[in-house]
N, C-alpha and C positions, 0 to 999 in steps of 0.2 A: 253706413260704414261697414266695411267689410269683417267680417270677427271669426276668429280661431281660438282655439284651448290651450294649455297650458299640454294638456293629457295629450293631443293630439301632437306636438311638436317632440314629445316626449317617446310616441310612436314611433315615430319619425327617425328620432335617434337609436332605438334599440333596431331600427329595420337596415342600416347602415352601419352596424355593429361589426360587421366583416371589413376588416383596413388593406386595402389596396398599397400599393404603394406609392400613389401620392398623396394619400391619406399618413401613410407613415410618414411620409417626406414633413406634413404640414404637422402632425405631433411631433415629431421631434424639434422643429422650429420653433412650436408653439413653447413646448419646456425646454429648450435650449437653456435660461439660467438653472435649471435644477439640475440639466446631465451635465453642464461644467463642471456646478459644484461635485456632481457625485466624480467623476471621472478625478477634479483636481484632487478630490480629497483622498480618493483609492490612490492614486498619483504618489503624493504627499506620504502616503503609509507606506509604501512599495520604499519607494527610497530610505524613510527611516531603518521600517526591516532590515534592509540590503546593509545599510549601513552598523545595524545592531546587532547582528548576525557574525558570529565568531568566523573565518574561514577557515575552509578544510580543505585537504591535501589527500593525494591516492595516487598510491605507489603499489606497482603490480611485478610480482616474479613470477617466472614462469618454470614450471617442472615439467621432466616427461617421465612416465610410469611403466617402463618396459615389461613387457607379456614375456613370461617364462614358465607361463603353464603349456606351452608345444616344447620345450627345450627338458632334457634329461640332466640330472645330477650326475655329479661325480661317484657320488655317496648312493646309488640306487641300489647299492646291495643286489644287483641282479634281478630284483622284482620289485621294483617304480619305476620302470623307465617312462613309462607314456603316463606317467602320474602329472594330472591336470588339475590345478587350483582353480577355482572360479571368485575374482577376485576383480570385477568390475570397479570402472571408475567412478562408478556411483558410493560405491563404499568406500573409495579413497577418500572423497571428497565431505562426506560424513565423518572419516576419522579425520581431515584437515579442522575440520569442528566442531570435533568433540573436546569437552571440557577436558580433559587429561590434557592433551596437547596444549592449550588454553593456559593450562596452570604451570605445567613446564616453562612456560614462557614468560610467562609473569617469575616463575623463581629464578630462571638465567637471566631474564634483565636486571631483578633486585640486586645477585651479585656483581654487577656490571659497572664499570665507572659510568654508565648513562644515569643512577637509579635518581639522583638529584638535578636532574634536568631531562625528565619526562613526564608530559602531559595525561600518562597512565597512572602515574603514581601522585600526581597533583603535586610534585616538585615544580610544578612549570605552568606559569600562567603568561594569559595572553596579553598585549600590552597593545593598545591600540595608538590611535598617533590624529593629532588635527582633530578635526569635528569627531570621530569616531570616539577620541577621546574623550570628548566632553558627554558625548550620549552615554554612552557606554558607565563613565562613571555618574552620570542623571540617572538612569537604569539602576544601577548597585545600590545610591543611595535609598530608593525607593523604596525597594527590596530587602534593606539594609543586609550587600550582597558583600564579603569581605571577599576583594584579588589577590590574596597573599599567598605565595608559592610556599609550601610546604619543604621541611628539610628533615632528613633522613643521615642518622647514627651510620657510618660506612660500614662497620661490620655489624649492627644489630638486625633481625631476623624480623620479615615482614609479621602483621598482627595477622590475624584471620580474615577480618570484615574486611579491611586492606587488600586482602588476598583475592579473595572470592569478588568483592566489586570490581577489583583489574581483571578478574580473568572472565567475567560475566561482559564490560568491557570490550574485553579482545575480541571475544566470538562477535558483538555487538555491531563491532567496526571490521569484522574480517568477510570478505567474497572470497566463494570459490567459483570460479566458470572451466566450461571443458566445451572445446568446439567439438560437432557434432563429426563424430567419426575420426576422432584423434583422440591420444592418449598424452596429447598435453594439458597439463592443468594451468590454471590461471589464477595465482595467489595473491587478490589485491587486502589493502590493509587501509582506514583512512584514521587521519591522524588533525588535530591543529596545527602540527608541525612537518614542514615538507622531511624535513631528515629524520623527525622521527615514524612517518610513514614506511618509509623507505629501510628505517632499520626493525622495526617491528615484520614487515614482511620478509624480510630476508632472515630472521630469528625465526621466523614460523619455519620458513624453507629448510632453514639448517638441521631442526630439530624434528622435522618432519620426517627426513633424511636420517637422520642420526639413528630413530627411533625404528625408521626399517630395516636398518643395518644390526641393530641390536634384535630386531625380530629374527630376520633372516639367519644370520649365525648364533641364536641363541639352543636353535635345536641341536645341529653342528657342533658347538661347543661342547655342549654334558653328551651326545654321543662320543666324539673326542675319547673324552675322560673317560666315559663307562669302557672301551675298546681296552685304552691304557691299562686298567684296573684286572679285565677280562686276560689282558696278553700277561701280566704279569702273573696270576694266577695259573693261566694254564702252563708258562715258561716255571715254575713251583713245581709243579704236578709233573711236567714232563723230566724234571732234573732226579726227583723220587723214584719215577718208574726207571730210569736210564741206571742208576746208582741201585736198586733192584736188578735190575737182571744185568747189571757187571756182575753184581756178589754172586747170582744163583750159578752166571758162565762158571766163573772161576772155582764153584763149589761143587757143580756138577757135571762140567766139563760139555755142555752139552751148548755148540755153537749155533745149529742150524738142524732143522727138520728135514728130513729126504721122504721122496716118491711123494703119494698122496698126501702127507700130512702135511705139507710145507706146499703143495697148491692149495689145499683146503684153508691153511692161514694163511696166503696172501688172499684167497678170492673173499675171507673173513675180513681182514684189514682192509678191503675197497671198500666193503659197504659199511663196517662200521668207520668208518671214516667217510661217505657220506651222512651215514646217521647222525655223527658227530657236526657235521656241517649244516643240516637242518638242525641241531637242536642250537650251535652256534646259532642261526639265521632268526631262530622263534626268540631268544635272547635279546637280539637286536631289536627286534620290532617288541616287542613289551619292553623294553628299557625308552624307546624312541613315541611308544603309546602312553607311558605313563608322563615322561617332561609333557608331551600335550595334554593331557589330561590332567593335570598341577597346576596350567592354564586358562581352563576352565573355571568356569562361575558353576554353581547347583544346578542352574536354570539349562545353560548350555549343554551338562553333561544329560538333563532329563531329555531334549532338543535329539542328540544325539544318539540316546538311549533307543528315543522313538524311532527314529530313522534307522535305526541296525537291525530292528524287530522288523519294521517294514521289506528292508532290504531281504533280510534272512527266507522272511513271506515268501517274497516274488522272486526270489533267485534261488529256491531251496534245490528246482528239479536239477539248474544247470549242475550245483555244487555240488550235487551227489555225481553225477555224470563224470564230473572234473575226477571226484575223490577215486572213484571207479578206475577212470583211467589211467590215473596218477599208479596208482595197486596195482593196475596191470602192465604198465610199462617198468616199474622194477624187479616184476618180478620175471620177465620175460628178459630183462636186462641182465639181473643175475644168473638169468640160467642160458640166454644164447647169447649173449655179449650187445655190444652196444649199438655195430655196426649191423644186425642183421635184419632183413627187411620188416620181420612184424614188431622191429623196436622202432625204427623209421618211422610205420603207418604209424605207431600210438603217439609219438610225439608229434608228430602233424599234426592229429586231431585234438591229442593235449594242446596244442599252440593256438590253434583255430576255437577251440572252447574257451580259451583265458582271455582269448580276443574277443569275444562274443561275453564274457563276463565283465571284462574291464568296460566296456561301451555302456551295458545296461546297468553297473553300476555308475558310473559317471554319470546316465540318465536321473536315475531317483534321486543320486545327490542333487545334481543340479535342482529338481522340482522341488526337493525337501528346502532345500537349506534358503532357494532364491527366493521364500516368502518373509523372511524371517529380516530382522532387521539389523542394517551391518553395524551399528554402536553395539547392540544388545545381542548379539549372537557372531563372533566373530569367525565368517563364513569357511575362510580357508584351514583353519584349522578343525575344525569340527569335520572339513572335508577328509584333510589328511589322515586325523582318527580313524574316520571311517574304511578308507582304503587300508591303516594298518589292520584294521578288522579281520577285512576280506584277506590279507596277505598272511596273517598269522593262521588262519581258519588252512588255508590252502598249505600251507608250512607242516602243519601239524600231522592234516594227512600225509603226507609224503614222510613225514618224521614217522609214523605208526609202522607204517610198512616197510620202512630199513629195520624196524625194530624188531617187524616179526620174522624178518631174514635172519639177522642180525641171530636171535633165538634159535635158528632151525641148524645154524651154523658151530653157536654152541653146540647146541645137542648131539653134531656130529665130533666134535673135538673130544665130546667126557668119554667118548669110547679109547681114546687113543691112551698110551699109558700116562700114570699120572704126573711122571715129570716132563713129558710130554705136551701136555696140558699145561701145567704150570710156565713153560718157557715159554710155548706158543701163547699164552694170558698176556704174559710179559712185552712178547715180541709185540702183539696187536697194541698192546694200551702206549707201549712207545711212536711205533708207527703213527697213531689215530692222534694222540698227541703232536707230536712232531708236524703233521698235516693241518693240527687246529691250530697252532701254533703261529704257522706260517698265513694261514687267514688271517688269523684275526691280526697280527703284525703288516699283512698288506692293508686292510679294512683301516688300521691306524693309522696308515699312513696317507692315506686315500681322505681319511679325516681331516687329517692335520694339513693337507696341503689345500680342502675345497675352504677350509676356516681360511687360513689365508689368502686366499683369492676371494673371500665372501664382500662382494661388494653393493648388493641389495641391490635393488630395481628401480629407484629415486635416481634420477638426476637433474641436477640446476643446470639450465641451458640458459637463463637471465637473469640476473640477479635484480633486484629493485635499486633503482637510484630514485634521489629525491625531486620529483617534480617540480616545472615551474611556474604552471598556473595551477589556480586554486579549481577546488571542484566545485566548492559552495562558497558564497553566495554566488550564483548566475543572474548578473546584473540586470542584462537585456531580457534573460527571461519574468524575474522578479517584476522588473517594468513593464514589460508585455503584459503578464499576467493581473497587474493592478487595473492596466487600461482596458483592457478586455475585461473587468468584472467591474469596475467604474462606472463605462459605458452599460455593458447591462443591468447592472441594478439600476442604472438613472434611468434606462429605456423604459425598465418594468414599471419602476416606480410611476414614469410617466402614462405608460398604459394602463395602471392601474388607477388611477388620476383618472384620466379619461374615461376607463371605464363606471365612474362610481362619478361620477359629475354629469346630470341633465340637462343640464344648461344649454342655450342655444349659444354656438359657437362661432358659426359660419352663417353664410344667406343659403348655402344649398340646402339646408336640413330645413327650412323652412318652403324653397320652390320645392322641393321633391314630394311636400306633400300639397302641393298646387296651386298655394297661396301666391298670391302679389306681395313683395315686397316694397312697400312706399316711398323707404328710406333708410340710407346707412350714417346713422352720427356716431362718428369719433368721441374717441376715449378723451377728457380734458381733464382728467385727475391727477396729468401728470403737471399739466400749466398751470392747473387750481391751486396747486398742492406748493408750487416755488410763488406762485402771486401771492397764498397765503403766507408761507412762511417768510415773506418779506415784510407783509403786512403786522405779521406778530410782533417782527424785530423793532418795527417804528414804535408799534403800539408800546412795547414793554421800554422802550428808550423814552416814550412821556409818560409813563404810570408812576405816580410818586414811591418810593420806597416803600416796601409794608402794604401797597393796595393791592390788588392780585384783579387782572383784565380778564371779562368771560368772553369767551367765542361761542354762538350758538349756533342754530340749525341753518336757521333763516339767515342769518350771517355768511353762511359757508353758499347757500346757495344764490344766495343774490350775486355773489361773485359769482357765478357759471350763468348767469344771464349774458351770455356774450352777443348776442345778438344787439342788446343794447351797449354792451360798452367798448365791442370790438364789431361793427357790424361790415367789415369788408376780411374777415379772418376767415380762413376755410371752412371753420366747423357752423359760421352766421350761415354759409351760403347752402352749408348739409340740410341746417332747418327750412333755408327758403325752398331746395329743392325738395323736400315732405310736404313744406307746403304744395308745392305745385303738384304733386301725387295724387295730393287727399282733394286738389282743387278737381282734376280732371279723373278722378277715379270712376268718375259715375256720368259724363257728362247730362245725360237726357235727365236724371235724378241726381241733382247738386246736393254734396253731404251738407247739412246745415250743423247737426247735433254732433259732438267726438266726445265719447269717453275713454281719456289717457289714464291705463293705468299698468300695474306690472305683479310678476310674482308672488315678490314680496318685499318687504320694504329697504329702501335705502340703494332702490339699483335706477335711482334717475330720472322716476315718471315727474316730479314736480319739475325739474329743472327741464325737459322736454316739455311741457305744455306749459310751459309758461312764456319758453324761448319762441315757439308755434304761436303762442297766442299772439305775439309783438310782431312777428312776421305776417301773422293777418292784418293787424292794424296798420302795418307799414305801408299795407298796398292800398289804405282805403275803404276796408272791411269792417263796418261795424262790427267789434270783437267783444264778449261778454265770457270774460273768467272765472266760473263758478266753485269754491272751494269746497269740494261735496264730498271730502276726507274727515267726516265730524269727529271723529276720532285722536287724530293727530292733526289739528289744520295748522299753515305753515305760509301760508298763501299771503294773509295780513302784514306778517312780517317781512317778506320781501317786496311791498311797496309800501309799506310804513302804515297800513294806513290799522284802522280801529276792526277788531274783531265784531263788534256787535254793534246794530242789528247786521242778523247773518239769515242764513237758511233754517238756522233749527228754531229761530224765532217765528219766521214763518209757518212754518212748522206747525208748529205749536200754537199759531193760533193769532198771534199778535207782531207783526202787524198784518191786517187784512190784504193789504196791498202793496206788491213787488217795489217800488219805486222807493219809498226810504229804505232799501237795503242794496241800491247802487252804488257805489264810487266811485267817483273819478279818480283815475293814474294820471302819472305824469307825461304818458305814450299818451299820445292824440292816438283817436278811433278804440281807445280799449278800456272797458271799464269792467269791475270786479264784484262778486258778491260775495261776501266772504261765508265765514263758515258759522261763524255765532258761537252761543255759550254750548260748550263741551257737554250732550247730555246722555243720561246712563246706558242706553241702548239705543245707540243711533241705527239698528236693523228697524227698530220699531217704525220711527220716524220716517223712513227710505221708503219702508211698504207701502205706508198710507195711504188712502186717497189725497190728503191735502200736496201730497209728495205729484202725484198726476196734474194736479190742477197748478202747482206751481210751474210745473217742467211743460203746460200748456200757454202760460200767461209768458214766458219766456221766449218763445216762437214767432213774435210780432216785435220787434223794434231792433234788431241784431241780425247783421247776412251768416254771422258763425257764433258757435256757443259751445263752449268747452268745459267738460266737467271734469275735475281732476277728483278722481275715485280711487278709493281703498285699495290696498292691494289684495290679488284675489282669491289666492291662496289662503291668505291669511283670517281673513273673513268673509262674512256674505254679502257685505254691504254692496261689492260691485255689483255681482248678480242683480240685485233687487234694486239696483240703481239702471243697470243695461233694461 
């Protein structure tokens, strides 16, 4: 007989370890019940979720953030005009959430007829409807999850934790998006509630708005005021000197200066009346430096500190350059007037310097400030500071140098006589007043009309309405997403399965490594298994009350003797065709001797050589069934007959000769020898010589002889029986 290993089949299968895809085709058939189950039950969970799952709502408004750093103020006092903020949509949408805005909105909704019926403030629970319902409250109870909507005192004042978990919340559920190369923003809000999506996002919008609006004209404003304060002060001051030099006219009679002295005081009163306009101008920007700088956090003013030190660094040469020129153009101004050419060249170059200062300032700002981050450094204004910097620095020069005119102009007046002096004092401080007067009264009004027109740079071009499908649960995805990981865990499982199971599966794992296969018998554990459980039902329908019916081995297997009890069923004629296999495997050398055995135990070999053995006898074939499993024999029992005398008797010594341990079956041509008394190591017995000399005397009276041996894994008895 032909013989292969257990090891070798085992080759076989780690050599065809790479799956093909008809190899995948035939595992997935193979465990097709287990990726049901896995797919049905991922299946099964997907819908519960879907179903247990709150839905959710998302409502989107939309703003546009107009650029007004290329556009000029009203309010530019003559030197901001090309004043650029760098105010990117990236820090918009950082201040859309930041917790400040967050919390503002949480306290304008609390005062709001909405605040007991919102899902922010847990006035407002979900209410589910049908099956939803029942899960949903299965779920709570488990949990023991209470759905009671919470109610709120109309005028009492949110708690703190109240506070802060709404407005942790709001950011929680708030998007902002900005398409690429547009200065629209995109304010979506998501809610359990379509309408209160829909008004959460558009509270954000309003207040978003409100808040640039209150930025915007916030500086506007205390400038405003400070002007007001400024003009009324200097209207004080000018009513004193006017009401002075009525009295001196009238007391000295002295209306007007002639020749030199009265050009020398008008050409006095131009400049100190410019002086008086720079030192106006240096007023403004320290009154307009410090509201921003009142704005400021510690952190920011040290931010800005740095950055003024750096700037002052790298722009020291121009600003001397500037100061130079600025010195030389008034003072050529006061001595050859305004229009004459080498006041021309200086202002040119003055112009072309301030232009060449404002750019590479606007550079360092931009490098300094665009590292820093827009919550925690609030970039435009730190900008704006900085530029008042530069503009007050440039102010002051130009204020120095009226001043040291201003002085030299004096010095010519103390020569003239001293009531001379004294009117001409008078005359100037009127003039110079009357001049400052008239500024700062235009400057007020200049104020008071950009205030009113201050309409920030926000605008609602969408407002949010409430949607009408939900965003969550996505049903089809939910489902999609169960069966796509259903099916893959069942596939893995399956492959993992297969990969961790040796077993011979198929006939090809056995031809591939070159072996004949003899014969394929069907699986009958499914027909054994309804024969038996019919049999039970009989059996236990005569068992009297209180007696309890055993099923044993030899019971189970005699029923799969189908050969004899169904001998025209497909799986009778499986065996006749092994027979025929094993008949013509060898023809020149006919098998006489077969040893049936397997793995391990309990996968078939008795009920296969027993079923062989009757199909020898069927044809004719002296058949001799020897039960050489001294371990577990089983053989006795499925034709009834007497275990002893067996093999191990022989064995053993008694009896000398094979013929009283034959018996007859009740199959004509087949007779059995059983297995004998059960002894302590039946390797011992297998090895022996008397073990040769029996398995010699068996060779003369029988055409076939079938040993049903151990299984071979499990011990050595096969081996030493082969």
């Amino acid at each position: 007989m032909t013989k292969f290993s257990i090891s070798q089949l085992q080759s076989s299968h780690s050599d065809n370890s790479d799956l093909n895809i008809k190899e995948i085709i035939y595992l997935m058939r193979r465990h097709l019940p287990l990726i049901t189950i896995t797919i049905s039950t991922f299946f099964i969970l997907s819908v519960l979720y879907t179903l247990m799952q709150i839905p959710t709502y998302t409502s989107t408004t939309m703003v546009v953030v107009e650029d007004k750093s290329q556009t000029g103020s009203m309010f530019d006092l003559g030197f901001e005009t090309n004043l650029s903020l760098i105010n990117t949509m990236n820090n918009e949408i950082e201040l859309l959430k930041s917790r400040t805005l967050s919390e503002e909105v949480v306290n304008d909704l609390w005062y709001s007829p909405h605040k007991n019926n919102l899902f922010l403030y847990g006035s407002k629970c979900y209410k589910p409807e049908g099956i939803k319902k029942t899960l949903r409250g299965l779920w709570d109870s488990i949990f023991n999850r209470k759905n009671v909507p919470k109610s709120y005192v109309q005028d009492a004042g949110i708690s703190d934790s109240l506070f802060l978990k709404a407005a942790e919340t709001l950011r929680k559920n708030m998007s902002v998006t900005n398409d690429r190369n547009s200065n629209v923003l995109k304010i979506s809000m998501t809610s359990n509630d379509p309408d209160e999506s829909a008004l959460l996002a558009n509270t954000v919008a309003r207040l978003y708005q409100q808040r640039d609006m209150e930025w915007s004209a916030g500086e506007i404003i205390n400038l405003r005021r400070f002007l007001q304060d400024q003009a009324k002060q200097v209207e004080s001051e000018l009513h004193l000197v006017e009401d002075s030099l009525r009295q001196f006219q009238e007391r000295e009679q002295i209306f007007e200066l002639e020749g030199n002295a009265k050009q020398l005081l008008d050409q006095l009163g131009q400049i100190d009346t410019k002086y008086r306009s720079a030192l106006a101008e240096i007023n403004i920007i320290r009154e307009r430096r410090r509201y921003i700088d009142s704005k400021l956090s510690q952190e920011e003013k040290t931010l800005k500190g740095q950055l003024l030190n750096s700037i002052d660094t790298r722009l020291l040469a121009l600003r001397t350059e500037i100061a130079q020129t600025d010195a030389n153009l008034v003072r050529n101004a006061s001595t050859y007037g305004e229009n004459h050419e080498a006041v021309l060249s200086l202002r040119r170059k003055l112009t072309r310097l301030k232009s060449d200062l404002e750019e590479q300032t606007n550079q360092l700002i931009a490098g300094g400030t665009s590292v820093a981050d827009p919550l925690k450094y609030r970039q435009a204004l730190i900008d704006t500071s900085l530029f008042l910097e530069s503009r007050l620095a440039n102010y002051q020069s130009i204020a120095a140098e009226y001043k040291k005119i201003v002085n030299q102009y004096n010095r010519q007046l103390s020569t003239l006589p001293a009531k001379s002096v004294q009117f001409a004092q008078l005359e100037r401080d009127r003039s110079v007043l009357a001049e400052t007067y008239s500024l700062m009264r235009q400057k007020f009004e200049e104020a008071r009309i950009t205030e009113a027109s201050q309409l920030g740079k926000i605008r609602i071009i969408d407002p949010a309405i409430p949607p009408l499908n939900r965003t969550s649960p996505n049903t089809k995805i939910n489902l999609a997403v169960g069966l796509l990981l259903g099916l893959g865990l069942g596939a893995l499982t399956a492959f993992l399965i297969e990969q961790t199971d040796n077993s011979i599966k198929n006939v090809s794992e056995i031809e591939h490594k070159g072996l004949n296969v003899l014969g394929i018998i069907p699986d009958i554990s499914k027909a054994i298994y309804a024969t038996k459980k019919r049999r039970k039902k009989k059996k236990t329908q005569k068992t009297p009350k209180g007696h309890k019916g055993t099923i044993n081995v030899a019971s189970d297997i005699k029923r799969r003797i189908i050969t004899k009890e169904d001998p025209r069923s497909p799986i009778s004629e499986a065996y006749r065709s092994l027979r025929t296999s094993i008949s013509y495997a060898s023809v020149d050398n006919p098998t006489k001797t077969i040893i049936v055995t397997s793995p391990g135990p309990g996968e078939g070999k008795t009920t296969t050589i027993t079923n062989l053995a009757i199909t020898f006898a069927n044809i004719g074939k002296r058949t001799l069934l020897v039960d050489a499993d001294l371990r577990r024999p089983v053989i006795h029992r499925i034709f009834n007959l007497n275990i002893e005398p067996g093999v191990t008797h022989y064995l053993t010594g008694f009896p000398r000769d094979i013929h009283p341990l034959i018996k007859q079956t009740e199959i004509k041509n087949l007779q059995v020898i059983t297995a004998g008394a059960t002894p302590p190591d039946p390797s011992v017995l297998l090895s022996s010589k008397r073990m040769h000399e029996f398995i010699k005397s068996l060779e003369i009276g029988w055409d076939v002889i079938l040993f049903d041996a151990p299984p071979a894994i499990a011990v050595t008895d096969t081996s030493l029986l082969a």
